[in-house]
BALOBA-1460 file (C-alpha; in Angstrom, 3 decimals):
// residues 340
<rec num="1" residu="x" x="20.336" y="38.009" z="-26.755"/>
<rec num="2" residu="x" x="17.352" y="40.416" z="-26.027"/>
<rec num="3" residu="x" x="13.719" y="39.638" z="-26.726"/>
<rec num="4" residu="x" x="12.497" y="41.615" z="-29.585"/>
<rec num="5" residu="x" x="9.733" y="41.991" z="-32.410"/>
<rec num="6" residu="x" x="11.373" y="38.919" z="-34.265"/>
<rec num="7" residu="x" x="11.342" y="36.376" z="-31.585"/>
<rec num="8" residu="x" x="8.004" y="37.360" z="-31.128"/>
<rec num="9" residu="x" x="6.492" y="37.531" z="-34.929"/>
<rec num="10" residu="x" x="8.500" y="34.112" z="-35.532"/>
<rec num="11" residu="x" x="5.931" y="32.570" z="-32.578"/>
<rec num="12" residu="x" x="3.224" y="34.249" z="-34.061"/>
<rec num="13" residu="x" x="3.871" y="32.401" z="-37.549"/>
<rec num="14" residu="x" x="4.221" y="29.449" z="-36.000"/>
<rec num="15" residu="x" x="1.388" y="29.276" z="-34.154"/>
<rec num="16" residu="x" x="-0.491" y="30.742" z="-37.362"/>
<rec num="17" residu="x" x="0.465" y="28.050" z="-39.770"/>
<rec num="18" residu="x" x="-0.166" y="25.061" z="-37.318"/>
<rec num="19" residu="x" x="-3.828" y="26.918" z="-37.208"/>
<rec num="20" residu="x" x="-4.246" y="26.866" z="-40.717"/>
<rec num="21" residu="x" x="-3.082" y="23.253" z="-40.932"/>
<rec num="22" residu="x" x="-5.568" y="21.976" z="-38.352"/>
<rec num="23" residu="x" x="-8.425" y="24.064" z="-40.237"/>
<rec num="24" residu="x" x="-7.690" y="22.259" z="-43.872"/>
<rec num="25" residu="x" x="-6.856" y="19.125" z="-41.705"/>
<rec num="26" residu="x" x="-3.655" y="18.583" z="-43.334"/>
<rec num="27" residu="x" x="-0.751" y="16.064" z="-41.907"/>
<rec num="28" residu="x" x="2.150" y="16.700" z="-40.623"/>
<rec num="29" residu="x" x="2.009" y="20.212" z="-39.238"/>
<rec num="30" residu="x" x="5.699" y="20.522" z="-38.512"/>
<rec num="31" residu="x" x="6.811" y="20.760" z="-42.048"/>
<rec num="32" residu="x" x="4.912" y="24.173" z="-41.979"/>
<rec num="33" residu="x" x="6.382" y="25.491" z="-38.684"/>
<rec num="34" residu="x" x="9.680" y="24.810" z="-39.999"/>
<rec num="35" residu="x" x="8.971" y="26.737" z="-42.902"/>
<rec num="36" residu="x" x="7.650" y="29.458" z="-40.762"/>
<rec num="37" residu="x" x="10.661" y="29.879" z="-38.960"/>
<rec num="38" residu="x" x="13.356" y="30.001" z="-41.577"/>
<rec num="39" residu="x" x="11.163" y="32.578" z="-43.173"/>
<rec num="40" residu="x" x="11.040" y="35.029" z="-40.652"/>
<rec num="41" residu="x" x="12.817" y="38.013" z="-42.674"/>
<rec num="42" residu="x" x="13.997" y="41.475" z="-41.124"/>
<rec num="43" residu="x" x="12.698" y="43.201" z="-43.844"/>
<rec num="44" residu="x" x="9.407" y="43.769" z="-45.971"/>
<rec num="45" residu="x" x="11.637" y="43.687" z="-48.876"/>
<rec num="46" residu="x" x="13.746" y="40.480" z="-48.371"/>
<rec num="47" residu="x" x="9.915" y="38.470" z="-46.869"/>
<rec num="48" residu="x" x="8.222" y="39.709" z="-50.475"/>
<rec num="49" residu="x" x="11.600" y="38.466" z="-52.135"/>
<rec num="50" residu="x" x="11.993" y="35.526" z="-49.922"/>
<rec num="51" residu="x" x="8.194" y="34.536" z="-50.793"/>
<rec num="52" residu="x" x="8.828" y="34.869" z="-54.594"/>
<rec num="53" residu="x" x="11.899" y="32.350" z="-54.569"/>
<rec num="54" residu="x" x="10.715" y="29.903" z="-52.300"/>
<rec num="55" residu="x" x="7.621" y="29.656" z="-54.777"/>
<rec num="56" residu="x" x="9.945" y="28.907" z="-57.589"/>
<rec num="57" residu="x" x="12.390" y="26.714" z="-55.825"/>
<rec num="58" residu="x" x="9.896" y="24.864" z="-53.496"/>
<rec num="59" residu="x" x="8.034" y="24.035" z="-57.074"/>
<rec num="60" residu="x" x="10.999" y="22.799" z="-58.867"/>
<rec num="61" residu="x" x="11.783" y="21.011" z="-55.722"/>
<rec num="62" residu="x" x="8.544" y="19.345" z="-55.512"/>
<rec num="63" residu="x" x="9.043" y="18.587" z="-59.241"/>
<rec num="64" residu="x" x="12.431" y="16.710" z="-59.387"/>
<rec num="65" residu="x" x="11.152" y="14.819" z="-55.607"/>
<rec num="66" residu="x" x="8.207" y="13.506" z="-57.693"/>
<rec num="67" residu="x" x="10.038" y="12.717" z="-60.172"/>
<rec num="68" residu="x" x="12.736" y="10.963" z="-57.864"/>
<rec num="69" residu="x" x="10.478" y="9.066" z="-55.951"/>
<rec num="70" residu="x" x="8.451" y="7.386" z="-58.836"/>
<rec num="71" residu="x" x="12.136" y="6.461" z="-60.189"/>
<rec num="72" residu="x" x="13.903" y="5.304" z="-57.345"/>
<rec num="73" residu="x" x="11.059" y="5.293" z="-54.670"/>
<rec num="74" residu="x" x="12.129" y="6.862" z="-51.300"/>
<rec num="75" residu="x" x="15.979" y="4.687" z="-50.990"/>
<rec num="76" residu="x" x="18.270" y="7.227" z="-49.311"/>
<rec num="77" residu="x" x="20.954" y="7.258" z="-52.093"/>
<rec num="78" residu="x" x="17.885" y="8.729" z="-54.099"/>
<rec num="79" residu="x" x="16.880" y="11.458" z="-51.529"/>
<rec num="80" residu="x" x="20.752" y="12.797" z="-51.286"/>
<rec num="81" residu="x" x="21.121" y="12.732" z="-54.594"/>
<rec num="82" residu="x" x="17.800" y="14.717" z="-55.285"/>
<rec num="83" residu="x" x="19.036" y="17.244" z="-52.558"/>
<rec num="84" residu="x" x="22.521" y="17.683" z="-53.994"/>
<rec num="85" residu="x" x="20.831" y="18.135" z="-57.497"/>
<rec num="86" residu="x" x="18.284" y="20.642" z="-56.081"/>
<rec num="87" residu="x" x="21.100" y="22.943" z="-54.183"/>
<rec num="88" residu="x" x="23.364" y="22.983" z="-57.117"/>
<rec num="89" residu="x" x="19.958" y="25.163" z="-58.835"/>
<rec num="90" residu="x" x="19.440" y="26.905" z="-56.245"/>
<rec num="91" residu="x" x="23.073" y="28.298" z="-56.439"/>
<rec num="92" residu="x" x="23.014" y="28.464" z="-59.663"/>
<rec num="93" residu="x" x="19.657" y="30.729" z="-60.019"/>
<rec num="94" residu="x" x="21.914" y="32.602" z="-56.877"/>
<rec num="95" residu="x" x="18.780" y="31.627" z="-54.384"/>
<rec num="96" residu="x" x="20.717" y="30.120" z="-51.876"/>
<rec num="97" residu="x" x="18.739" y="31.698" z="-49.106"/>
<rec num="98" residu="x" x="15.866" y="29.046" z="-50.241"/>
<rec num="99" residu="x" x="17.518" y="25.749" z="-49.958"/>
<rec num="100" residu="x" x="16.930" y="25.123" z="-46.571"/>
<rec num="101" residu="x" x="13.069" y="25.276" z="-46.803"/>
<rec num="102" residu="x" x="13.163" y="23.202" z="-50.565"/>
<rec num="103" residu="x" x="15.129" y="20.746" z="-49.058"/>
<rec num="104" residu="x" x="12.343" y="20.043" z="-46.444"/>
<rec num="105" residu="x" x="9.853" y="19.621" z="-49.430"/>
<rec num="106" residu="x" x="12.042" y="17.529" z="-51.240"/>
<rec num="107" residu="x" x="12.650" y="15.168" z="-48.433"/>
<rec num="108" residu="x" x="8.903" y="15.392" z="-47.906"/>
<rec num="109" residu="x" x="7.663" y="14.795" z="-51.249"/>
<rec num="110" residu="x" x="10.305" y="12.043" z="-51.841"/>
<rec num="111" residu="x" x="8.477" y="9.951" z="-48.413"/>
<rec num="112" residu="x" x="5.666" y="9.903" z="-50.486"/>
<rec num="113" residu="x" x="7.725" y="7.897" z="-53.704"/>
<rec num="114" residu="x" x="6.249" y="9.359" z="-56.378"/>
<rec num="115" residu="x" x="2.206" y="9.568" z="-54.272"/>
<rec num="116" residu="x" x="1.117" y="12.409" z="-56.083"/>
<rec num="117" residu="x" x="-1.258" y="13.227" z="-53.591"/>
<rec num="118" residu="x" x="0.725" y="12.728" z="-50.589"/>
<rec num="119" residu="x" x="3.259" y="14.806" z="-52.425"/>
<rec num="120" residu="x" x="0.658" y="17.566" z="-53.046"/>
<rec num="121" residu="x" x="-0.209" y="17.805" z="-48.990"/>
<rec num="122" residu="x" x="3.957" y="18.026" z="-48.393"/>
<rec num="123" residu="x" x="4.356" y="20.962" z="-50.954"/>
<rec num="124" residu="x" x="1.334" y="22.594" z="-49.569"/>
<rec num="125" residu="x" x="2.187" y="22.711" z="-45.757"/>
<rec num="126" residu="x" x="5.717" y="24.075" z="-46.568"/>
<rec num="127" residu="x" x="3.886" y="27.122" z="-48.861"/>
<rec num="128" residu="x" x="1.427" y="27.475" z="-45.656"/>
<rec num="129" residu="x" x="4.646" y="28.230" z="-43.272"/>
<rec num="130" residu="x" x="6.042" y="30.549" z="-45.757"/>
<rec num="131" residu="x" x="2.979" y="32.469" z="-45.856"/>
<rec num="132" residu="x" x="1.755" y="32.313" z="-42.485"/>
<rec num="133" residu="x" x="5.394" y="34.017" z="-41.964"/>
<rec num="134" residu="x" x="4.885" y="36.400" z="-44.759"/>
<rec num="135" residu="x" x="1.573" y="37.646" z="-43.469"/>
<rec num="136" residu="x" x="3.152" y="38.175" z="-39.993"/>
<rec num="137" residu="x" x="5.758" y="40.053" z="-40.708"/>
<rec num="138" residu="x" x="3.357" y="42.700" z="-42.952"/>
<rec num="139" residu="x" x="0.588" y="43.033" z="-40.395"/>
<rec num="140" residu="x" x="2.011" y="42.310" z="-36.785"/>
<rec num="141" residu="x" x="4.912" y="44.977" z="-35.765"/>
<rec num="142" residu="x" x="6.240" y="45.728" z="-39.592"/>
<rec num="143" residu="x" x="9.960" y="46.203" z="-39.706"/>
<rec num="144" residu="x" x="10.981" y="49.942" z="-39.297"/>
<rec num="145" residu="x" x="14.497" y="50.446" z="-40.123"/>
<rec num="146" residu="x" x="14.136" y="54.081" z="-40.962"/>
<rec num="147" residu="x" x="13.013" y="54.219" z="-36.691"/>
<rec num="148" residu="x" x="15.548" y="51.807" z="-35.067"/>
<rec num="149" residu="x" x="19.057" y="53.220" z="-37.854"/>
<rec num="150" residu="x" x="18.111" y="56.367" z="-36.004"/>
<rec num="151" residu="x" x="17.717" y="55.016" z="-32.605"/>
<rec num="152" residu="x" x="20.700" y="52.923" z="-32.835"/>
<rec num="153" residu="x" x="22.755" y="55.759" z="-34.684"/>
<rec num="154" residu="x" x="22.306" y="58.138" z="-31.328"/>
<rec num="155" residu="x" x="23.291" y="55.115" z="-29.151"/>
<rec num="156" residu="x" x="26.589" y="54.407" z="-31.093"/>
<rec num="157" residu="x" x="26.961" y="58.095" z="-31.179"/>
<rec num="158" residu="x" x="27.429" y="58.447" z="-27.451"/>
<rec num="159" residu="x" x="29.670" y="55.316" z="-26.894"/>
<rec num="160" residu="x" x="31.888" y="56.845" z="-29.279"/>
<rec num="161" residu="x" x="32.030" y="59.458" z="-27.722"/>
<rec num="162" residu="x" x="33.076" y="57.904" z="-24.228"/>
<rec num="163" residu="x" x="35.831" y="56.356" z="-25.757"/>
<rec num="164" residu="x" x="36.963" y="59.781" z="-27.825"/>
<rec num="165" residu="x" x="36.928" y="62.302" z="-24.984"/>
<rec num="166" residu="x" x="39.080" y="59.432" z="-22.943"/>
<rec num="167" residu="x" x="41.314" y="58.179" z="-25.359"/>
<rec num="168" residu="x" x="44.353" y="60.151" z="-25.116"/>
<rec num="169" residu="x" x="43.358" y="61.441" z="-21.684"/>
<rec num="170" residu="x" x="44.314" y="57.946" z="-20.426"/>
<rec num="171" residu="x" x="41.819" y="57.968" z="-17.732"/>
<rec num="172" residu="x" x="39.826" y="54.540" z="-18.919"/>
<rec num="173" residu="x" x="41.354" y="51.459" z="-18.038"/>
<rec num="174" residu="x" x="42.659" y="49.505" z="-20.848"/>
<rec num="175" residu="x" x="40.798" y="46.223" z="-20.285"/>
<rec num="176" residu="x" x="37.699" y="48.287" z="-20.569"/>
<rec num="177" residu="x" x="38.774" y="50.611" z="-23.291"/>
<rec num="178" residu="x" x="39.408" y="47.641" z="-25.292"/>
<rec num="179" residu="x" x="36.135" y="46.128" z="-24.714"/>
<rec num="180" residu="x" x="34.357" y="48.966" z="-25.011"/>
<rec num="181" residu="x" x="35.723" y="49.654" z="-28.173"/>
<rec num="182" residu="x" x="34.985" y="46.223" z="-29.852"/>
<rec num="183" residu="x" x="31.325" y="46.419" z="-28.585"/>
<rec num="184" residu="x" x="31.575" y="50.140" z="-30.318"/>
<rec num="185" residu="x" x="32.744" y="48.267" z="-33.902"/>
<rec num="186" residu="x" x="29.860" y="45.503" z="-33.507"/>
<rec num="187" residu="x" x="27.476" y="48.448" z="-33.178"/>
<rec num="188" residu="x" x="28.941" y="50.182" z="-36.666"/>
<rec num="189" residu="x" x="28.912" y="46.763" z="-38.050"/>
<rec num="190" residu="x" x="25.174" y="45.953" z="-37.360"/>
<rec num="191" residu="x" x="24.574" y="49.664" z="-38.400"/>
<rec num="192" residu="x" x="26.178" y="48.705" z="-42.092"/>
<rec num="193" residu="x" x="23.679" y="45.826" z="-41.973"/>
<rec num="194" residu="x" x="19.938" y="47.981" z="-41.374"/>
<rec num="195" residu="x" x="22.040" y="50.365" z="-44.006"/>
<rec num="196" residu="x" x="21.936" y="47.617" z="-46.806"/>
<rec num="197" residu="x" x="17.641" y="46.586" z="-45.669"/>
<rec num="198" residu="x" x="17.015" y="50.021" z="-45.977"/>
<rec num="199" residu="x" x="18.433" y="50.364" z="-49.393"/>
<rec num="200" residu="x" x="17.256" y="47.174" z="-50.405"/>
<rec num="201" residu="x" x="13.653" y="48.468" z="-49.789"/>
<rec num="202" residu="x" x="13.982" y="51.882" z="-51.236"/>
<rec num="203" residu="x" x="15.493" y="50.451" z="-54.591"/>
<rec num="204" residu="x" x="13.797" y="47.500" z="-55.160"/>
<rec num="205" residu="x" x="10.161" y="47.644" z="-53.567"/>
<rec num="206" residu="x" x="9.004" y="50.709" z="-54.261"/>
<rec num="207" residu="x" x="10.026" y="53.546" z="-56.698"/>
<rec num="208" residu="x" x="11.912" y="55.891" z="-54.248"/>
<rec num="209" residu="x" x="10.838" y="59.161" z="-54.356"/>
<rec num="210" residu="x" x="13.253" y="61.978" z="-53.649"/>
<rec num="211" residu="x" x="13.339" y="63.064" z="-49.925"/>
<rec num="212" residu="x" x="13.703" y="59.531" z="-49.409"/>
<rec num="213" residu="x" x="16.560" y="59.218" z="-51.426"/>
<rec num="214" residu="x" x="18.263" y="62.110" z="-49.817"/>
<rec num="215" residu="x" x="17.383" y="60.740" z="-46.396"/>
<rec num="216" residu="x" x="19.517" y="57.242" z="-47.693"/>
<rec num="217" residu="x" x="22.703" y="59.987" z="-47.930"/>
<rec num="218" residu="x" x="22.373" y="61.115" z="-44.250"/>
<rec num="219" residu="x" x="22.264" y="57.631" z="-43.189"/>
<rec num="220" residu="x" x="25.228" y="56.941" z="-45.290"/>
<rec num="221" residu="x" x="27.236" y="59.905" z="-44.078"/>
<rec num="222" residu="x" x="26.307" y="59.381" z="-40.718"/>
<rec num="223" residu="x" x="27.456" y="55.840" z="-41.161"/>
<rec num="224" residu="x" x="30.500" y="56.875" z="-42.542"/>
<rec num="225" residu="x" x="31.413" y="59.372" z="-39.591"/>
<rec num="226" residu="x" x="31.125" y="56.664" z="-37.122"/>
<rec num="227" residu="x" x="33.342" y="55.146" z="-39.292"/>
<rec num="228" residu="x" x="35.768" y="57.252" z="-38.924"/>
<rec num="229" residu="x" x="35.326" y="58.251" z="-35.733"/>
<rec num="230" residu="x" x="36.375" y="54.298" z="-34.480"/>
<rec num="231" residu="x" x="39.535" y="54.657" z="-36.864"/>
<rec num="232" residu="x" x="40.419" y="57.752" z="-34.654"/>
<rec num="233" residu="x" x="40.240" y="55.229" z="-32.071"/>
<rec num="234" residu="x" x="42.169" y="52.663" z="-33.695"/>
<rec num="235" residu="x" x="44.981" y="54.834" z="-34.747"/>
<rec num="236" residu="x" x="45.018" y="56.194" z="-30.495"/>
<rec num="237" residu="x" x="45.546" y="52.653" z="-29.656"/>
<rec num="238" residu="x" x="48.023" y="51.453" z="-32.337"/>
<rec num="239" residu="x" x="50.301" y="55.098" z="-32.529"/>
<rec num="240" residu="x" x="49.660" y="57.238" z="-30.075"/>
<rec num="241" residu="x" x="51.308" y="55.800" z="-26.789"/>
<rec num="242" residu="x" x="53.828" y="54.243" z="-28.554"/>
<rec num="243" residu="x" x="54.925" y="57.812" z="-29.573"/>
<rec num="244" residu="x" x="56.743" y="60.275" z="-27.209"/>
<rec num="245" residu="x" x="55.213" y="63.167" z="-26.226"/>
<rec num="246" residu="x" x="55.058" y="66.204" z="-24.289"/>
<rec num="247" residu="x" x="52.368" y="67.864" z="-22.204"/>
<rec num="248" residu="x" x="51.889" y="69.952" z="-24.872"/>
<rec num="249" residu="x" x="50.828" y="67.693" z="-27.331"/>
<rec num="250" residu="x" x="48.698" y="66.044" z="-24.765"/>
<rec num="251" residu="x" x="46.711" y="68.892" z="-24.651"/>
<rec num="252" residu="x" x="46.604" y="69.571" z="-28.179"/>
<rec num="253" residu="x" x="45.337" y="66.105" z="-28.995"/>
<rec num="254" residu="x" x="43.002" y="65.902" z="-26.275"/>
<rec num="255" residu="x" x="41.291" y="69.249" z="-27.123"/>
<rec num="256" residu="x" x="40.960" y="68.614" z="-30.914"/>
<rec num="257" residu="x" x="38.909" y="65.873" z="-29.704"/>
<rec num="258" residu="x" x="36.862" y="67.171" z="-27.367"/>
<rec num="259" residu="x" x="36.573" y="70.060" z="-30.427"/>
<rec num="260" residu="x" x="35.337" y="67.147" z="-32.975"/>
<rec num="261" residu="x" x="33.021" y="65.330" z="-30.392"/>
<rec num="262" residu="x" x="31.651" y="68.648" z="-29.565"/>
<rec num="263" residu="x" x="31.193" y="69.344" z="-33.006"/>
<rec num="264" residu="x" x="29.019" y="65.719" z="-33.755"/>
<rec num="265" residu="x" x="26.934" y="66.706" z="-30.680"/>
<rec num="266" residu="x" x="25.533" y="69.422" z="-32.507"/>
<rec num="267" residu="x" x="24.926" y="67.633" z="-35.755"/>
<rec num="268" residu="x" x="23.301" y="65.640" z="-34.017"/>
<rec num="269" residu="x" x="20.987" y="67.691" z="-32.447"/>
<rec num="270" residu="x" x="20.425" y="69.932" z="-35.800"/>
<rec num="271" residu="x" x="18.848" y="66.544" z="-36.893"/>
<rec num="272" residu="x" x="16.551" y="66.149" z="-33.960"/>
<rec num="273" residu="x" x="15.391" y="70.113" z="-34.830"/>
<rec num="274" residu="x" x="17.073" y="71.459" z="-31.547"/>
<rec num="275" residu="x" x="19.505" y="73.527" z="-33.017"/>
<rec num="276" residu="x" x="19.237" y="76.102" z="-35.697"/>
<rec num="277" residu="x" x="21.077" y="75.645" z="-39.041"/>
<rec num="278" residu="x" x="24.780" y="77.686" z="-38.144"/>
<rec num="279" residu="x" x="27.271" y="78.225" z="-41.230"/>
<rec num="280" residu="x" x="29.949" y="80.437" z="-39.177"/>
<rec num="281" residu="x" x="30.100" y="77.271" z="-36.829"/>
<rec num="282" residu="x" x="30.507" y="75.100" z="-39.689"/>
<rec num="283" residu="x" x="33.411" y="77.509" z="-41.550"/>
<rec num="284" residu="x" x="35.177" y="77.742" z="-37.810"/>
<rec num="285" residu="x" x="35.585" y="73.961" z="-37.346"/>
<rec num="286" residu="x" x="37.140" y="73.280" z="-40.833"/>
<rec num="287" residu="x" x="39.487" y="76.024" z="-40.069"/>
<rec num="288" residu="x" x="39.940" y="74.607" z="-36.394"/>
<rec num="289" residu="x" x="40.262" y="71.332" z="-37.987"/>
<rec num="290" residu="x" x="42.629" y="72.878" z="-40.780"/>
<rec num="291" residu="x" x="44.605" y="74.394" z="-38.434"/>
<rec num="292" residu="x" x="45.466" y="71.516" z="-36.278"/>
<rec num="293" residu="x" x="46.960" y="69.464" z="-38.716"/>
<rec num="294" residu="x" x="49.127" y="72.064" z="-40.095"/>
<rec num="295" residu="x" x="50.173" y="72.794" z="-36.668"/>
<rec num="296" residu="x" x="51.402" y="69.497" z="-35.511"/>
<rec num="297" residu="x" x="53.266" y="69.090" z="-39.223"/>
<rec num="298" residu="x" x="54.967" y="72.492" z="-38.890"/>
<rec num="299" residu="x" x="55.550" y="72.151" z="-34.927"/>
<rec num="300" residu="x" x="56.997" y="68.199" z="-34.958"/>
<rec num="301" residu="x" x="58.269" y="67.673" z="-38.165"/>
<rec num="302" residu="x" x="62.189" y="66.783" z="-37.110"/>
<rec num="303" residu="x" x="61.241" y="64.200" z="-34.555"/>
<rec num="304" residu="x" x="60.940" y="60.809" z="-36.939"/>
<rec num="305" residu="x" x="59.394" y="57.727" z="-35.653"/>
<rec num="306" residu="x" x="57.219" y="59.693" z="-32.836"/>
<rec num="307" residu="x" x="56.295" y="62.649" z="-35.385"/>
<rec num="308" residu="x" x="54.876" y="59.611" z="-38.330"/>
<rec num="309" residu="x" x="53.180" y="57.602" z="-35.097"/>
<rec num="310" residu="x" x="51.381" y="60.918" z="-34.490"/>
<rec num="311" residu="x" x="51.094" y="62.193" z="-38.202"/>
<rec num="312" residu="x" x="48.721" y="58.940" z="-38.603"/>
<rec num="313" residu="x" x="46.300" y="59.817" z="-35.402"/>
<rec num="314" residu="x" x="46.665" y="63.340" z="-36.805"/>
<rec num="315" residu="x" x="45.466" y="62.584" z="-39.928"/>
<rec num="316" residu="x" x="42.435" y="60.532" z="-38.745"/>
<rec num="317" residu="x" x="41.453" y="63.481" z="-36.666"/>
<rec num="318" residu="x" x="41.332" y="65.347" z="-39.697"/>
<rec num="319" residu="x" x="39.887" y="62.852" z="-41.554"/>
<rec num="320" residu="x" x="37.182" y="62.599" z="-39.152"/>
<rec num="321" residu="x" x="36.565" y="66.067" z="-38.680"/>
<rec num="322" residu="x" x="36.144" y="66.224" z="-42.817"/>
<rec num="323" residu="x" x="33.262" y="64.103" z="-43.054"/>
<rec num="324" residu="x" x="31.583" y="66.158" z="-39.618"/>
<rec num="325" residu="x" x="32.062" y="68.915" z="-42.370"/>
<rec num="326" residu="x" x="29.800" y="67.289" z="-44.727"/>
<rec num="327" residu="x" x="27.425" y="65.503" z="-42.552"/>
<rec num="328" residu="x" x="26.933" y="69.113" z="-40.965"/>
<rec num="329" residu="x" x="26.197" y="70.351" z="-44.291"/>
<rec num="330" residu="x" x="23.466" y="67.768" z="-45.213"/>
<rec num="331" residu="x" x="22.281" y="68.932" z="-41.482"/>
<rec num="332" residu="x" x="22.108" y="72.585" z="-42.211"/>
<rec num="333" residu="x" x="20.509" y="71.807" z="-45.908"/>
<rec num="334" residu="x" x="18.153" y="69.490" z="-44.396"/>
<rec num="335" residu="x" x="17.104" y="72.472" z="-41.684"/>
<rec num="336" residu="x" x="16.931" y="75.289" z="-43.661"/>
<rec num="337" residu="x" x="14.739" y="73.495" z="-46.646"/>
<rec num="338" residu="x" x="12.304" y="72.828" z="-43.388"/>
<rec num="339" residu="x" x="11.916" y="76.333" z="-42.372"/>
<rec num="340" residu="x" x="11.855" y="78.023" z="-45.981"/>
């Protein structure tokens, strides 16, 4: 685990709400740090969201505690049964993110058997930590997912394309190809994950406006070609080895590769505005990419098992190389509105 802007903002909201419970002189400060730290969010979005719930179900909570603990006083059979009642709402009004936090209030408020006052302080130092948190996240290091998708779609971009240009070459040791290549599917994974915060904010906190919404496609596509670029992978390591071939084909495969890898380099840089928009490159790929597949079905077509183990890596090269088509469109769209 690496240090980051979270570990540090969930310090900072810490230390923020045990300040704020000193100044109002409130009990108990470690109600509110616990609330501080579960709600640390990644997002502006899901803290503004997570703020709105935990007002609702923290309140209700409270409620049902006070209500519990001038009935039954603080017994334990009374607390569980308050909790169990209080999750089953929270799942049912589908805030399940909350129920950690509410069932700190409730067991706080329920110590107090039905104190109203004592119940008041509980409710209030859980709202301080959810707050305190709140406030941190908007002012100290905001999230940025727009900065670190990009940042972390370059990075995935060139492991990918480590493991590509030495996949069929069989140069990279197995043991490391393998790891390599499971590190390579976390990084696609936690790319999905920004993906969904980024969409969640667009849609839901703001009314998007239209560049922004055609900046959520790039992402998407470029999502998508990694995507497809680790099934290439996949299909290498599940077909291709176990298929008979000839120097020939070696070379074929291997330099369709290099030919698609090549290809994402220069999307890539079209984005960063270092290469100028380029349709004949474009229209000589999707033939390139065209071609290949035709040529391996026309060339290999009698040879059974080996010609289907390489008609599936085939067809994920192709596959691949169809959506560098259209992220290389969106590229050259996205250039040539610039410049005009």
């Amino acid at each position: 685990m690496t240090f980051g802007a979270r570990m540090l903002k969930t310090g900072l909201a810490v230390t923020l709400a045990l300040y704020v419970v000193s100044w109002f002189q409130l009990s108990s400060p470690v109600i509110a740090a616990v609330a501080a730290i579960f709600a640390m969010q990644p997002s502006i979005y899901k803290s503004w969201r997570y703020l709105m719930d935990q007002l609702q179900t923290n309140t209700l909570g409270a409620v049902l505690a006070m209500l519990g603990g001038m009935i039954f006083s603080n017994e334990p059979i009374a607390v569980g049964l308050v909790c169990i009642i209080v999750i089953m709402i929270c799942l049912q009004l589908k805030m399940g993110e909350t129920i950690g936090i509410t069932l700190v209030t409730v067991i706080a408020v329920m110590e107090a058997s039905g104190q109203w006052e004592f119940a008041l302080n509980r409710f209030a130092l859980s709202l301080i930590g959810i707050v305190s948190a709140f406030i941190i996240n908007l002012l100290v290091f905001p999230p940025k997912p727009h900065v670190q998708y990009t940042h972390q779609i370059r990075e995935t971009f060139d492991h990918l394309s480590l493991l590509l240009r030495t996949a069929v070459s069989d140069e990279i040791k197995e043991t490391v190809f393998r790891s390599e290549k499971r590190s390579l599917e976390d990084r696609i994974n936690s790319l999905a994950d920004k993906y969904k915060l980024m969409e969640e904010d667009q849609k839901k906190l703001k009314s998007p406006k239209f560049k922004d919404s055609r900046l959520l496609v790039v992402y998407k596509q470029m999502l998508r070609t990694l995507r497809k670029g680790y099934n290439v992978l996949d299909a290498v390591e599940s077909h291709y080895f176990q298929a008979q071939r000839t120097p020939e084909i070696n070379q074929d495969f291997d330099a369709h590769l290099e030919r698609l890898i090549k290809f994402h380099e220069h999307i890539m840089l079209k984005f960063d505005d270092k290469l100028k928009p380029n349709l004949l490159e474009g229209e000589k790929f999707e033939q390139d990419n065209d071609r290949f597949l035709r040529g391996l079905l026309d060339k290999y077509e009698g040879q059974q098992e080996d010609f289907l183990r390489l008609t599936i890596v085939s067809a994920e090269m192709y596959e691949y190389g169809y959506q560098l088509e259209r992220l290389n469109r969106l590229a050259d769209h996205r250039s040539t509105v610039e410049v005009n």
